[in-house]
Each structure stands twice: as structure tokens, then as C-alpha cells.
KEGUGU-825028 format. One line per 4 residues: number of its first residue (from 0); their letters; for each residue x, y, z of N, C-alpha, C, O, CB. Coordinates in steps of 0.001 Angstrom, whole numbers, plus 500000, padded with zeros to 6 digits. Glycine has a CB too. Layout:
BEGIN
NUM	a	X,Y,Z,X,Y,Z,X,Y,Z,X,Y,Z,X,Y,Z | ...;
END
This chain:
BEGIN
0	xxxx	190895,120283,355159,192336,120274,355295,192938,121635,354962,193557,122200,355864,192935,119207,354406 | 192814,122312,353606,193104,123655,353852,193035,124354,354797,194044,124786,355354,192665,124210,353308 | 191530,124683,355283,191770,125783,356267,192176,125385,357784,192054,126261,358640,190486,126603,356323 | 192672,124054,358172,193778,123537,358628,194979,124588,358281,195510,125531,358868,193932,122132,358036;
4	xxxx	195124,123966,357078,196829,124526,356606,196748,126112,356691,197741,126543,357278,197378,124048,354691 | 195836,127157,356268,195845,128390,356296,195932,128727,357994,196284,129855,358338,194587,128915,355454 | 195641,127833,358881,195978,128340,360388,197556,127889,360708,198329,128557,361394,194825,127550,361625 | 197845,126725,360124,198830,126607,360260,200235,127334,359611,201372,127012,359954,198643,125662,360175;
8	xxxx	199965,128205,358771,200500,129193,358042,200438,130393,358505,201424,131108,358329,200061,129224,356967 | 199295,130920,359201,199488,132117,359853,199967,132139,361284,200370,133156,361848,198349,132765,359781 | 199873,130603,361981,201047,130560,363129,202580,130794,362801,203363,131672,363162,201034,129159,363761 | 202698,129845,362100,204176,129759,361217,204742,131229,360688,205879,131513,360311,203926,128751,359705;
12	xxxx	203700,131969,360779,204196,133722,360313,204643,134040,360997,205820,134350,360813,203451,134865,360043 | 204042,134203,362304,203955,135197,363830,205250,134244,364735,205962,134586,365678,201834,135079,364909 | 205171,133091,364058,206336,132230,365279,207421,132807,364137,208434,133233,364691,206247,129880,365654 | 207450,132905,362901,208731,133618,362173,209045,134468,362474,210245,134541,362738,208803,133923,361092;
16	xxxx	208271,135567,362626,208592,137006,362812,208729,137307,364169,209385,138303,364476,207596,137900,362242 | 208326,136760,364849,208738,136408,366339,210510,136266,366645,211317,136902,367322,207952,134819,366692 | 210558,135388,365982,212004,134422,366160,212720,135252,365917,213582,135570,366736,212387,133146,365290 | 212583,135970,364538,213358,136684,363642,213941,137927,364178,215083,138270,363870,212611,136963,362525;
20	xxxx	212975,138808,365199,213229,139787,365959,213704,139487,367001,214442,140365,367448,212390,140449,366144 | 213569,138234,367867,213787,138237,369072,215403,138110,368333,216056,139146,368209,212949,137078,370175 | 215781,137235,368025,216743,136745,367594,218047,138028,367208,219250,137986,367466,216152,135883,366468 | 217546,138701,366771,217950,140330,365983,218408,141472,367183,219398,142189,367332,216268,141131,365055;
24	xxxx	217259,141264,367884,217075,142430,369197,217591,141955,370754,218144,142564,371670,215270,142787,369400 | 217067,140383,370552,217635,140590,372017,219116,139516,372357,219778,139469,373394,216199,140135,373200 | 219333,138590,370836,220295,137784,371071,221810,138362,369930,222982,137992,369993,219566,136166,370785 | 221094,139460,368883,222322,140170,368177,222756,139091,367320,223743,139198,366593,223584,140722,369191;
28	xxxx	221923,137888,367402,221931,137042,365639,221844,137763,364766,220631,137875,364588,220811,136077,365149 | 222329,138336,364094,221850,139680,363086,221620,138255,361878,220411,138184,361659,223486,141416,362589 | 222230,137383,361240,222621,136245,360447,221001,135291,360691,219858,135232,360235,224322,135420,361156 | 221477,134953,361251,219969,133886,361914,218856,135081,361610,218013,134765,360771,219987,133330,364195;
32	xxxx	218763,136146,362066,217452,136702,361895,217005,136832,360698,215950,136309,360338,217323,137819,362399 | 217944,137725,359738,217955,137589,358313,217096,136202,357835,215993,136144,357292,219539,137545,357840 | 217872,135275,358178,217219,133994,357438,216040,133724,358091,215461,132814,357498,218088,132656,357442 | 215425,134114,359058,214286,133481,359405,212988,134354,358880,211825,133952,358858,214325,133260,360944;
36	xxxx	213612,136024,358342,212727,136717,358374,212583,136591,356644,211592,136902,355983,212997,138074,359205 | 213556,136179,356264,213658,135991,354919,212970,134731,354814,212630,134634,353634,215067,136020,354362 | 212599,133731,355448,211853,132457,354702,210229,133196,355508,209674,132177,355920,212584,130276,355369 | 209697,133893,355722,208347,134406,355961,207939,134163,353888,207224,133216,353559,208386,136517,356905;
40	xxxx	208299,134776,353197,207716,134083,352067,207722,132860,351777,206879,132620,350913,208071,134452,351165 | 208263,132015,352091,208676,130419,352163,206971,130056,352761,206418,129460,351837,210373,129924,353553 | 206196,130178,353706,205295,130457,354301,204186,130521,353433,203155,129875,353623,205547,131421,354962 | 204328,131102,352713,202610,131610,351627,202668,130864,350330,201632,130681,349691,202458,133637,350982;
44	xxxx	204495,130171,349664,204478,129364,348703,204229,128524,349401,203153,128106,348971,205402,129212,347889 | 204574,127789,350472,204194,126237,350520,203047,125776,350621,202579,124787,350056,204676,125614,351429 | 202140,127097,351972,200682,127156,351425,199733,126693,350222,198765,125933,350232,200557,128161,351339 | 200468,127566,348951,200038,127307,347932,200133,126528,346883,199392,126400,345909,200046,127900,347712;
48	xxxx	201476,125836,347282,202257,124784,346819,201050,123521,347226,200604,122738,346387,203944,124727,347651 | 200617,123534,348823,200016,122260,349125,198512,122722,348380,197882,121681,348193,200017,121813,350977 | 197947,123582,348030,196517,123964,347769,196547,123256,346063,195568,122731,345534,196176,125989,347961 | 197414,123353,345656,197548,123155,344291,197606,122011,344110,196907,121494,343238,198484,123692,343696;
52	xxxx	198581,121174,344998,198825,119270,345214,197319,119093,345038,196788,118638,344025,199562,118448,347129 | 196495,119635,346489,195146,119120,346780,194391,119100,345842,193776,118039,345740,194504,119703,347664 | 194137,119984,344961,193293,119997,343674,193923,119120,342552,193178,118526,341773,193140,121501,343123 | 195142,119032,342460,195605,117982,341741,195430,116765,341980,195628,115974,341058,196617,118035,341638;
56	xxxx	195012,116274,343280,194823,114531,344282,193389,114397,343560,193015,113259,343277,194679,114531,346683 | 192675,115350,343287,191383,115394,343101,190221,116174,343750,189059,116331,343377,191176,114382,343202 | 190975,116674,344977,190027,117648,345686,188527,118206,345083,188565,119102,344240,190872,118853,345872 | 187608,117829,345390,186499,119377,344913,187016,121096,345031,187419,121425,346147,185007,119393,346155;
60	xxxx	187015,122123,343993,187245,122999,344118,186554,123869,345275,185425,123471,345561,187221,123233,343094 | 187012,124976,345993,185706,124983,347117,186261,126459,347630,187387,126660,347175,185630,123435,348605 | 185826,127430,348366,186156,129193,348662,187148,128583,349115,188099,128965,348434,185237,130440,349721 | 187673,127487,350247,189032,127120,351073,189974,127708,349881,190586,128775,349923,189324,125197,351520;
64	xxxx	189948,126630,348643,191291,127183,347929,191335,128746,347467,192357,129406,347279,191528,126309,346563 | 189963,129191,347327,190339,130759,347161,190919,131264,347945,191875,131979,347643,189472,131604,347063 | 190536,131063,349229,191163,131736,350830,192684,131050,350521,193458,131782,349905,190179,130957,352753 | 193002,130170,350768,194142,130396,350586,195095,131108,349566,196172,131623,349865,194332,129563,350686;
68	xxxx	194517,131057,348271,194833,132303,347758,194817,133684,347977,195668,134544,347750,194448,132300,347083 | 193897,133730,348373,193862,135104,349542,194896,135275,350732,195264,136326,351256,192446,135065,350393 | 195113,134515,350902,195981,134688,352049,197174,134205,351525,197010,133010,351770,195559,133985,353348 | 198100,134266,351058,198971,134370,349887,198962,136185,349406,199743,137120,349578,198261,133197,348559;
72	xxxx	197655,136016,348752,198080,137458,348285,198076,139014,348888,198514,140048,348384,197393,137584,347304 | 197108,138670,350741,197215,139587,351470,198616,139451,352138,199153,140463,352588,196103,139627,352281 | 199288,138116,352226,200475,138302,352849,201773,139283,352224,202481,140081,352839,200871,136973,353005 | 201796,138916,350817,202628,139518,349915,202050,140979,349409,202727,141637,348618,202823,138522,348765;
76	xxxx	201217,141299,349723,200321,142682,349623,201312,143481,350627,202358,144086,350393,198421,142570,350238 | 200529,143240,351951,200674,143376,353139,201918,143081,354000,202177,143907,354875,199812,142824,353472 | 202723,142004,353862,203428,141443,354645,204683,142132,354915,205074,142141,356082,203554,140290,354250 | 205418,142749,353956,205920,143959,354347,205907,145016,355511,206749,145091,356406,205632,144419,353621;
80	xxxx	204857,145781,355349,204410,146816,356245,204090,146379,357143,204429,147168,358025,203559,147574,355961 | 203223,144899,357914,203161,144311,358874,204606,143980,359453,204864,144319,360607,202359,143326,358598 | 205522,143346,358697,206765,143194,359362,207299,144669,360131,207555,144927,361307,207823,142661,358207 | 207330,145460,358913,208388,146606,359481,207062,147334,360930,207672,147813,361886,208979,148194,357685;
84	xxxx	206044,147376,361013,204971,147753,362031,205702,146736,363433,206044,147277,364484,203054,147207,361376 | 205780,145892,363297,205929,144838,364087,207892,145027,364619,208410,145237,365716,205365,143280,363025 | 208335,144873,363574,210064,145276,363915,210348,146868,364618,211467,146988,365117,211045,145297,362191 | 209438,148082,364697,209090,149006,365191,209284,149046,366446,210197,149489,367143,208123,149199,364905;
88	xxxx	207629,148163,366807,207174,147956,367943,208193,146770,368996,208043,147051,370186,205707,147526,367582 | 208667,146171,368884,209373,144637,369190,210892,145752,369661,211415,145736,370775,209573,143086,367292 | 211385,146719,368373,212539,147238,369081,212065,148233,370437,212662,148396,371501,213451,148101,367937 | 210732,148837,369954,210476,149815,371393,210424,149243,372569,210612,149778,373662,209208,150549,371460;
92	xxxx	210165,148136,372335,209404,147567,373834,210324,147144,374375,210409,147380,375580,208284,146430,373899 | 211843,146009,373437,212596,145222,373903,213893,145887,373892,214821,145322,374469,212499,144059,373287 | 214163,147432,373100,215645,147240,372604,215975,148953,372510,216843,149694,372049,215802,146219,370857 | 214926,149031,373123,215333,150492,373486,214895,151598,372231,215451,152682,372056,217105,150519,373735;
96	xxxx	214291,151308,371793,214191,152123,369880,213067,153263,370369,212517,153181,371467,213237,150687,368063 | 212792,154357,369396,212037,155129,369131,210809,154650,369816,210725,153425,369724,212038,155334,367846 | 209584,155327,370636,208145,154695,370060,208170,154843,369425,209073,155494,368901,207032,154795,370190 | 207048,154308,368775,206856,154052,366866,205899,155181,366536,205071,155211,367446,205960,152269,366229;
100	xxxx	205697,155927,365826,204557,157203,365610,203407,156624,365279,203586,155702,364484,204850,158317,364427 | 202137,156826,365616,200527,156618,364782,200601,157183,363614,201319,158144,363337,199156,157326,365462 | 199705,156484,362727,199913,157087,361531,199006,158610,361452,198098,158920,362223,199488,155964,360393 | 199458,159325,360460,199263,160353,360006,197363,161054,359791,196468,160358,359312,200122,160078,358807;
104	xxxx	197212,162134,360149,195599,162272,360224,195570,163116,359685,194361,163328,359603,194778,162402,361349 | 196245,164174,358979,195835,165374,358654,197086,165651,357065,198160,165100,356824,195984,166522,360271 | 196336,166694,356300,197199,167001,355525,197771,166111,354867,197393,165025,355306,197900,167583,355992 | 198753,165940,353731,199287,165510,352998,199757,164479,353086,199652,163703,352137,199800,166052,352738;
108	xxxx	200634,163999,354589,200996,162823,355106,199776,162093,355159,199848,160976,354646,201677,162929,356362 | 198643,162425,355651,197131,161882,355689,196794,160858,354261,196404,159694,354179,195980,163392,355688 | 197205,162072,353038,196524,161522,351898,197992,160593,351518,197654,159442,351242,195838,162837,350617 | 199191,160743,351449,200229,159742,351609,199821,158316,352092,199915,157279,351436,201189,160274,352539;
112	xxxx	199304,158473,353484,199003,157287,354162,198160,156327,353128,198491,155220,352705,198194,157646,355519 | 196832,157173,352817,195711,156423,352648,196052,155841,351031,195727,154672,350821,194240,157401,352899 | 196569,156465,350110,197524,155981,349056,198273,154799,349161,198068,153987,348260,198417,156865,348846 | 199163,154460,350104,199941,153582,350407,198538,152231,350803,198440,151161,350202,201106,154242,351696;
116	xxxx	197895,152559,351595,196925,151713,352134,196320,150903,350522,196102,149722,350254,195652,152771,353153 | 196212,152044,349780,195335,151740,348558,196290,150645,347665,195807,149526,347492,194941,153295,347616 | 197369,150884,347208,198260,150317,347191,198416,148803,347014,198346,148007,346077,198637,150722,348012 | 198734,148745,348732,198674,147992,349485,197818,146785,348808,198270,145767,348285,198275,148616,350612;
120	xxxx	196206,147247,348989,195186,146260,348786,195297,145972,347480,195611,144810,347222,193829,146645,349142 | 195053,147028,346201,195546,146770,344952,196122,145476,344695,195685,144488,344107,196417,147668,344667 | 197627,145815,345503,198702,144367,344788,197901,143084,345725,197665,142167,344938,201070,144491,345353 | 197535,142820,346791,197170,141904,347411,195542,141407,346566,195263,140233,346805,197213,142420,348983;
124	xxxx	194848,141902,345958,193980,141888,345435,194170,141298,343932,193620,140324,343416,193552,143019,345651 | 195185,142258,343364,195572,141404,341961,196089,139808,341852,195909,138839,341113,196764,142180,341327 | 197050,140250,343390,197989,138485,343416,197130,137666,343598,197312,136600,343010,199162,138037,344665 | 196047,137773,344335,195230,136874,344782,194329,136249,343312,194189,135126,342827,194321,137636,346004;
128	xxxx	193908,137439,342995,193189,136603,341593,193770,136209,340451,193208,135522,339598,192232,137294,340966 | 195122,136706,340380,196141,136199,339263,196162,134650,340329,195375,134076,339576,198033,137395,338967 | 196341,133944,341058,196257,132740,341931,195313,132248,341829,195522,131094,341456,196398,132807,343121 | 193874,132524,341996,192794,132218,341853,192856,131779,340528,192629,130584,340338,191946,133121,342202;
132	xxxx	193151,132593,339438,193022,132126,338069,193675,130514,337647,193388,129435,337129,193767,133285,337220 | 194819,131333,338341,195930,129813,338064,195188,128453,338254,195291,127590,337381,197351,129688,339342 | 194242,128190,339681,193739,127513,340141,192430,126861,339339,191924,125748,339476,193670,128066,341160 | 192109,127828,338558,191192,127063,337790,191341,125945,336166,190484,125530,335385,190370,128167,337568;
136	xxxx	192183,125855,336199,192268,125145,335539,193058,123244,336124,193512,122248,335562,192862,126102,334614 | 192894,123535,336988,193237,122420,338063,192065,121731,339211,192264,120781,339969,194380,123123,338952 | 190877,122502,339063,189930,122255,339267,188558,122161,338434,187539,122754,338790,190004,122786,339979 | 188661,121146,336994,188135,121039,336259,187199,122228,335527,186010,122347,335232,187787,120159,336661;
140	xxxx	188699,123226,335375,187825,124464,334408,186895,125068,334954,186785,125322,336153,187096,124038,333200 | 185903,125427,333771,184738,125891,334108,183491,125411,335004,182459,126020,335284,184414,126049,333152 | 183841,124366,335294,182948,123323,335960,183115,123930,336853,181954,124299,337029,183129,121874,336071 | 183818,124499,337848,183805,124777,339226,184230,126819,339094,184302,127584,340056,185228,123491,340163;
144	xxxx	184376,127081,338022,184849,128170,337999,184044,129315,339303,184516,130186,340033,184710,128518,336456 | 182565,128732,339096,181878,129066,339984,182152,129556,341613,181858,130540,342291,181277,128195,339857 | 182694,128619,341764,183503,128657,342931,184264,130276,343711,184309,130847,344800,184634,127655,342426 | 184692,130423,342476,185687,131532,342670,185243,132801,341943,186008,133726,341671,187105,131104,342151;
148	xxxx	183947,132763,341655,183891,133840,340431,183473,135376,341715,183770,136528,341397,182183,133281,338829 | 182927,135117,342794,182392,135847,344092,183792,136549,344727,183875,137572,345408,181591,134623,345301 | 184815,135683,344287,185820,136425,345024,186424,137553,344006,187312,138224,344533,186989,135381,345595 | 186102,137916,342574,186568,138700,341676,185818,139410,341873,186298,140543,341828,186776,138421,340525;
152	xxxx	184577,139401,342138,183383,140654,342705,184284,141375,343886,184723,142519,343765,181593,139856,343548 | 184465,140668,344872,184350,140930,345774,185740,141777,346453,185849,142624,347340,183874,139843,346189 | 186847,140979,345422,188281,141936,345706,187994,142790,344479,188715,143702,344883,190075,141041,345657 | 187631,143165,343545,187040,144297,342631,186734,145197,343513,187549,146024,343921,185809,143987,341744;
156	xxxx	185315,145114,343961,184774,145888,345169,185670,146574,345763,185771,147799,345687,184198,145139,346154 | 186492,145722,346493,187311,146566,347753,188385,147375,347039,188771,148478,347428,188142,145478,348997 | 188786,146806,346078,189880,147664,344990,189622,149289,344945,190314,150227,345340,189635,147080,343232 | 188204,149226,344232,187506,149916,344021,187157,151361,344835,187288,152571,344649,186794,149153,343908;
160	xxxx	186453,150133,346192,186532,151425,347424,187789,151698,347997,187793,152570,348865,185662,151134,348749 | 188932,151119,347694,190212,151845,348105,190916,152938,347488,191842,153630,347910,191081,151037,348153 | 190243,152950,346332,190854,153733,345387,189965,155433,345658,190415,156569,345806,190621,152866,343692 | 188836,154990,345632,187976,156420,345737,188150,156528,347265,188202,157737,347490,186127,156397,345169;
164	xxxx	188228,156067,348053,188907,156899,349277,190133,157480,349672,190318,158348,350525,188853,156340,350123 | 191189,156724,348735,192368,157855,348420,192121,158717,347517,192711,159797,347545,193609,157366,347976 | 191543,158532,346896,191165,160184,345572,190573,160707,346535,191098,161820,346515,189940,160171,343844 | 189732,160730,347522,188850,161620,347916,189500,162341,349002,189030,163441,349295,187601,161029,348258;
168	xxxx	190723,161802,349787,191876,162388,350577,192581,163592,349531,192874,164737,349874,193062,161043,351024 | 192742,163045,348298,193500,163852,347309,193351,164999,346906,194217,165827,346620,193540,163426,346389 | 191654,165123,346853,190838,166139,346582,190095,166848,347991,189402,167851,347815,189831,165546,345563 | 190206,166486,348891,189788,166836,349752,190639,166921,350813,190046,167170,351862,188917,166304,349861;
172	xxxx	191878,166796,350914,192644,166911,352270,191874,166872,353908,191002,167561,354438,193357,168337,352121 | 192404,166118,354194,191675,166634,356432,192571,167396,356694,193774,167195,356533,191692,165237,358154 | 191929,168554,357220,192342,169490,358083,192400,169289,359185,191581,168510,359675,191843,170366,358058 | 193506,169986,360098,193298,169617,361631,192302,170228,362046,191481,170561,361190,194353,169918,362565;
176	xxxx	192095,170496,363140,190946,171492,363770,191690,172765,364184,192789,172745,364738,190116,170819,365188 | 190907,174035,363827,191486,175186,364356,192530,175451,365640,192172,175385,366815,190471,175808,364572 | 193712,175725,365250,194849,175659,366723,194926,174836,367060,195101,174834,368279,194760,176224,367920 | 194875,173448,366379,195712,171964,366731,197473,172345,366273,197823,173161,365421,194919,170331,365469;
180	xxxx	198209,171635,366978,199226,171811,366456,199730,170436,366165,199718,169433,366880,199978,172635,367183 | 200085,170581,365199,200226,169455,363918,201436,169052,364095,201910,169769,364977,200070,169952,362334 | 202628,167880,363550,203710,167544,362937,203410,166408,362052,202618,165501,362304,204719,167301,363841 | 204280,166580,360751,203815,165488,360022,202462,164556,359944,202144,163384,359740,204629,164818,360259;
184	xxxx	201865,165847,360243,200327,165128,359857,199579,164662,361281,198350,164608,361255,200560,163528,358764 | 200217,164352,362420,200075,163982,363838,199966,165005,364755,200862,165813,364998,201098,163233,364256 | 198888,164979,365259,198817,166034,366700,199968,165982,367746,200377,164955,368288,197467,165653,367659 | 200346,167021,367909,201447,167263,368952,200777,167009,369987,199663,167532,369988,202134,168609,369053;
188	xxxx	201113,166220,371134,200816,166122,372672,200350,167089,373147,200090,167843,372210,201791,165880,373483 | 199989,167682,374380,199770,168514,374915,200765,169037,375538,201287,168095,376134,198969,168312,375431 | 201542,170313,375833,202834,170303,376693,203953,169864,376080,204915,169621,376809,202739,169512,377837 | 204101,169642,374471,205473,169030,373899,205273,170443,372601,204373,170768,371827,205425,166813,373217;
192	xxxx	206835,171039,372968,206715,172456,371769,207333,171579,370398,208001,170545,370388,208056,174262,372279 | 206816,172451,369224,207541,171941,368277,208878,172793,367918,209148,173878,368432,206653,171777,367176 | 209458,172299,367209,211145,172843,366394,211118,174067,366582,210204,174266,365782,211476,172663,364616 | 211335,175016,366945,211200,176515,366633,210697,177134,367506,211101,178256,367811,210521,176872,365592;
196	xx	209842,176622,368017,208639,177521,369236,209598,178229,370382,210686,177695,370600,207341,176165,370308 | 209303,179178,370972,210118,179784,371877,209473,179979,373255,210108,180517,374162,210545,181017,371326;
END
């Protein structure tokens, strides 16, 4: 039944954020969009709201309820920067906006990026096992602690390697390649001058 509900939660995202933009961009609900884009967290509590019932009915503890903790805490990690990626793209295509820029490859914006990325996983990594924790004591303690002890390895791990690959941007900057011409960290097109050029 969980991982039922975890599909049914990540439809319920994409039909939110869907709504929320169309609604914004192409019908000028500015009101309605707000609220629809604003209950996208509504989405990852009820998730976890029902994961918690289930172990309370009596459920066996089992990775499902970790994953859904996980997915909870990559949403609220993550869910942010996926929105605004997505509200970007949705205005370019539908509403006339900017293209949206690729992210950054070189230089400082580079190590910016990969920081933010690090970030990113950090908080989605902590929420998740601050959740996970919660959960064990609703699934008869230590008896099942087992269950979940692979996923503290395992978002550790990635913590871990997120962190030494932004230090290693930090200390090591990417360079472009000789006579690339750069902006904010992004290769200029071919045939597009930058600010100044004559």
C-alpha cells in the first residue's frame, strides 16, 4: 500500500505544479495558482501522515516506510528548485519568458552551483532521517530498527560524497578551455558577442 501511495503522491506533485502554472501563465489566476502551488507541501505531509497511521494499524515496519520518508525529505530538500526549474521552463515555452540558462560549468558560478547541489542533498538527507527516526518508535523500536538502519549508511554516504565534490570545485575550480568565451560560468554560443566586444 505505501508504495501505492508514494506514486500516488508524486502524480499529485506534477498534476499540482502543472495546474499551478498553467493556471498562473496561461489563465492569469495569479490567486488560484498561489494556492495550488502552495498545497505541493500538503502532498509529502499527507504521505507521511498515512505512513505513520499504517504503522500505527499494525503494519510490519519495511524500506516502503523509509522510502516514503525519503520522498518527503527529497521533496522538501529539492522541491523548491524543481518548482522554480519547472516555472522557468513552463513560462518559456507558454508565456513568452526568457529561455532558461544551463547551469553553470566553469569558474566560480561552477563551484556556486555544485554547493547549492550539496546543500540541497544535505537538508533532504537530514529530513529524511530525522523521519526515519520518528518512525521507529512506531514500529516496535528496536525490533525492526533494522529495517532502516541501511538507509543512514546510505544517505551518510551520499552526504558525504556531496560534500567532497563541492570542496573539490572549491579547491580546484574548472577552467574553461583556452579561448572559450565564458559568461557567468556558461559558454557563449558561437556568433553571440559579449557586453563590450566591438
Amino acid at each position: 500500500m505505501i508504495v501505492t501511495l508514494i506514486l500516488a503522491a508524486e502524480v499529485a506533485f506534477w498534476v499540482l505544479l502543472a495546474l499551478g502554472l498553467a493556471t498562473r501563465y496561461l489563465l492569469r489566476w495569479r490567486t488560484v495558482s498561489t494556492v495550488l502551488l502552495v498545497g505541493l507541501p500538503a502532498v509529502d505531509l499527507t504521505l507521511f501522515a498515512l505512513t505513520v497511521l499504517d504503522l500505527r494499524g499494525g503494519a510490519t515496519a519495511s524500506w516502503t516506510h523509509a522510502l516514503a520518508a525519503g520522498y518527503a525529505g527529497f521533496s522538501i530538500g529539492y522541491g523548491p528548485s524543481l518548482v522554480r526549474w519547472a516555472d522557468r521552463h513552463f513560462q518559456y515555452r507558454f508565456a513568452g519568458g526568457p529561455r532558461p540558462l544551463p547551469s553553470p560549468k566553469y569558474g566560480p558560478e561552477r563551484t556556486r552551483h555544485e554547493w547549492q547541489i550539496c546543500g540541497r542533498t544535505v537538508v533532504s538527507a537530514g529530513i529524511t532521517l530525522a523521519l526515519i527516526t520518528a518512525l521507529v518508535p512506531l514500529s516496535d523500536g528496536a525490533a525492526h530498527f533494522g529495517d532502516f538502519t541501511g538507509w543512514y549508511l546510505r544517505l551518510g554516504l551520499a552526504s558525504v560524497i556531496n560534500v567532497i565534490v563541492a570542496a573539490c570545485y572549491s579547491i580546484w575550480p574548472k577552467e574553461p578551455p583556452a579561448g572559450a568565451l565564458v559568461e557567468d560560468g556558461r559558454p557563449v554560443p558561437a556568433g553571440r558577442r559579449l557586453p563590450g566586444d566591438s
